[in-house]
VMD Tcl script that draws the C-alpha trace (Angstrom):
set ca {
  {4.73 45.60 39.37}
  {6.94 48.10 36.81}
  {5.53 51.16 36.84}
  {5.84 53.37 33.93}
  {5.43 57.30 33.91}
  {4.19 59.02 31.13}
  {3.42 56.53 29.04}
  {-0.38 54.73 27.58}
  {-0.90 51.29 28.90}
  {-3.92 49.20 28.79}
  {-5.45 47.35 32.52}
  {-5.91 44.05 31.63}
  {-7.25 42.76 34.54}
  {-8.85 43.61 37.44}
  {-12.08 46.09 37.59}
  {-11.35 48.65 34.90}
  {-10.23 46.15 32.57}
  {-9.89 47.25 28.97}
  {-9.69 51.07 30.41}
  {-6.60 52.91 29.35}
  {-4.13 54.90 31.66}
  {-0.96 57.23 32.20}
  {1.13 57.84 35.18}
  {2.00 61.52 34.89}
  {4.88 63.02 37.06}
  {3.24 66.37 38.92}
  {6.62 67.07 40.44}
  {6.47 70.87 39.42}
  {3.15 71.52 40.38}
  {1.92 69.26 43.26}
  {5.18 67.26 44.05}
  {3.44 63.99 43.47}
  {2.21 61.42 40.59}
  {-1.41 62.30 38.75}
  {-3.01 58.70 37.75}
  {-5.10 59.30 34.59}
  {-7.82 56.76 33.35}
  {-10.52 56.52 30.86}
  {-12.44 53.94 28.69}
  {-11.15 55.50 25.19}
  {-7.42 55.08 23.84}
  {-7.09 58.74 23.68}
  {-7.38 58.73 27.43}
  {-9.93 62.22 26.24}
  {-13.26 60.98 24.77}
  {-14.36 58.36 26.93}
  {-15.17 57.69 30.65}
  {-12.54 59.42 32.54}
  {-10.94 59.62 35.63}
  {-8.17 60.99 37.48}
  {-6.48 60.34 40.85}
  {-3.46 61.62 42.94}
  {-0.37 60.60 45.03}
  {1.60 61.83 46.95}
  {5.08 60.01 45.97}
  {6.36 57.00 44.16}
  {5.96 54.75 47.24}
  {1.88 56.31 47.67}
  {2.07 55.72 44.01}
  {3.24 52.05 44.29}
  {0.92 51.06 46.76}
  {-1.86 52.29 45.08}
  {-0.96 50.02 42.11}
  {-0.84 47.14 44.48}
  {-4.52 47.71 45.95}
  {-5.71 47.88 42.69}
  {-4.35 44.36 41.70}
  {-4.62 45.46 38.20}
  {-1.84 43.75 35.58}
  {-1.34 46.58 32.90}
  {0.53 46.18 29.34}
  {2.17 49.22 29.28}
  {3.31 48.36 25.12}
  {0.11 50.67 24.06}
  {1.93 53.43 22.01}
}
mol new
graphics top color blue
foreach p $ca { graphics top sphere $p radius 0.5 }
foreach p [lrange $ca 0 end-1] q [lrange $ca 1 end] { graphics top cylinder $p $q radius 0.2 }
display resetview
C-alpha cells in the first residue's frame, strides 16, 4: 500500500469507510508518524480520532492490519 504523509485521503473500504485521514510526520516532537481520522472532510468537525507510531515500518504495518484501501486524490 503507498503511503502518503501529510496529505487528505478518503478510506474506502474497510471499517471506517467514508472517514477521512492524514499521515502527519511527528519527527520533531515524538520521532514517529501521528495517524489522524475523522468522519468530516475537514478532518475538525466530525468524529475524530488520532493514533501513533513509532516509525515508518510501525506505521506500515498498521496500514496493513487495517486492510483499509484509501484514495489519497482528496485535496
Amino acid at each position: 500500500m503507498s503511503l502518503v504523509i501529510g496529505k487528505k485521503g478518503l478510506i474506502t473500504n474497510g471499517d471506517m469507510q467514508g472517514w477521512y485521514l492524514r499521515i502527519d510526520d511527528d519527527y520533531q516532537n515524538t520521532g514517529g508518524f501521528l495517524i489522524i481520522y475523522n468522519s468530516s472532510s475537514n478532518l475538525l468537525s466530525g468524529v475524530g480520532y488520532d493514533d501513533w507510531v513509532e516509525n515508518k515500518a510501525a506505521l506500515q504495518d498498521f496500514f496493513e492490519e487495517s486492510c483499509w484501501t484509501i484514495d489519497w486524490n482528496e485535496d
